[in-house]
N, C-alpha and C positions, 0 to 999 in steps of 0.2 A: 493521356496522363490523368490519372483521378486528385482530387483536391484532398487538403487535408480540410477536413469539416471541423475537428476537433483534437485539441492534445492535451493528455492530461500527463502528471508524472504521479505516479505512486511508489512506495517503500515496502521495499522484501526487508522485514521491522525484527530484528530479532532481540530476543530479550537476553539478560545476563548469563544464562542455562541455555542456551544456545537453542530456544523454540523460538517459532515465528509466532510475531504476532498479528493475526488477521481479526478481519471484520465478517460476522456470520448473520447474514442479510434473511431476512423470514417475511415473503410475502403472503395474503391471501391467497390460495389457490396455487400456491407454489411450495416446491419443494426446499427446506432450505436453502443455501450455498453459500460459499464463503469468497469476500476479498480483502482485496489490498486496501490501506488504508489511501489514500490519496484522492485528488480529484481533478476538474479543470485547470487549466494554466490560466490567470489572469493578468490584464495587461500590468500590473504595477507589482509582477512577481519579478524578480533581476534573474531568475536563470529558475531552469529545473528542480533544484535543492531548495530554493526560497520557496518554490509552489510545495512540494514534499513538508519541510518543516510547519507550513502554514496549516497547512490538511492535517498535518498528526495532530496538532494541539485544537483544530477543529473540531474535529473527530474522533479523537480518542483522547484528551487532553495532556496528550505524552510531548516530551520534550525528548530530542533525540538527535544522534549525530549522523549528518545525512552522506552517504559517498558518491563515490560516482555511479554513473548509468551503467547496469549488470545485463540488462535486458530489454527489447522494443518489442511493443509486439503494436498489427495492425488489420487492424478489423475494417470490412467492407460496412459502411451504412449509408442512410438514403443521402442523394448528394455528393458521396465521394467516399472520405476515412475517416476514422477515428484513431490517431496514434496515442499510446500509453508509454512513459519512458518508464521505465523501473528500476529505481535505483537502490541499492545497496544501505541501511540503516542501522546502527545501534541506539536502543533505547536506554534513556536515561534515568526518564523519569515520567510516570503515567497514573495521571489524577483522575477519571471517569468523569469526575464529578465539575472539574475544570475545563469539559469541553466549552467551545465559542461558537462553534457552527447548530444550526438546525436541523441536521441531517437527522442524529437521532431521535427527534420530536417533532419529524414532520410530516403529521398523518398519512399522506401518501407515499412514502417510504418505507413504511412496514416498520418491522422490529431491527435495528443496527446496534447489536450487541457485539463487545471485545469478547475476542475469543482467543486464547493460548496455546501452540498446537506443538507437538514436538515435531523433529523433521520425519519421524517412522512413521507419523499419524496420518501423513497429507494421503497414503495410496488412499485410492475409494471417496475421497472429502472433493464434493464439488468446488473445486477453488478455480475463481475465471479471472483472467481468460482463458480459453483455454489452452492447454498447454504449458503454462506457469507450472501446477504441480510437476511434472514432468523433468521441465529444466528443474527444480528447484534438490529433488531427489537425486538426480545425475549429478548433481556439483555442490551437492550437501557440504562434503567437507570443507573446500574450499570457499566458500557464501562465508560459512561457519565462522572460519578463521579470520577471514577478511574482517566481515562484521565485528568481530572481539578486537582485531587489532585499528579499528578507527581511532583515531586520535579526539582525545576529549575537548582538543582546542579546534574542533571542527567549523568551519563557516557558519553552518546552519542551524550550531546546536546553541537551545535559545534557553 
């Protein structure tokens, strides 16, 4: 049996217009790609949606109503796994300028620009893990509708 090494939960983030909102990663020596807004679980996170709402306003300084888990995905690395929950978001509200984390000012992280994409735009768009675009385009309409109809007195939305 392999360990888990790592879990993080990130948000399939969609805004009012029914586009996702991701994160477009630009390193040295590499070619774009985009992800999910999210990150680690830490220990004084109360569940998956507490780590998700923490990361968006980290990150993108968005306030948003988090749902349940849409998708797992799990990647082989050294040591064991890395599992990723993903869960299901509507966005409320999203200030740039309001992030709290260092991610996007921390030299070794390259450029972490918000990026807005509609659901037709993801074919062709390096979006990781992989396989996300995929699921995401298969059950466009339904993510769609879910996300719109989250309820604004949601747990996580801060």
């Amino acid at each position: 049996m392999t360990d888990i090494v790592r879990r993080s939960a990130r948000a399939l983030l969609f805004d009012a217009d029914g586009r996702l909102v991701l994160i477009r990663r630009t390193r040295p020596g590499q070619a774009p790609y985009w992800v999910l807004a999210g990150g680690g679980v830490e220990p004084g996170d109360a569940d998956h949606r507490a780590t998700v709402a923490r990361e968006l306003l980290e990150e993108l300084g968005a306030v948003a109503v988090v749902g349940e888990q849409v998708w797992l995905a799990t990647d082989p690395t050294e040591g064991g796994a890395c599992v990723a929950h993903v869960h299901l978001a509507r966005l409320v509200t999203m200030d740039f300028a309001a992030r709290t984390g260092d991610e996007p000012t921390h030299p070794s992280y390259g450029l972490f620009e918000p990026d807005v994409v509609p659901l037709d735009g993801l074919e062709g768009l390096d979006l990781r893990p992989v396989g996300l675009a995929e699921f995401v385009v298969r059950n466009a309409l339904v993510l769609g509708v879910d996300a719109a109809a989250l309820p604004d007195q949601g747990v996580n939305a801060r």
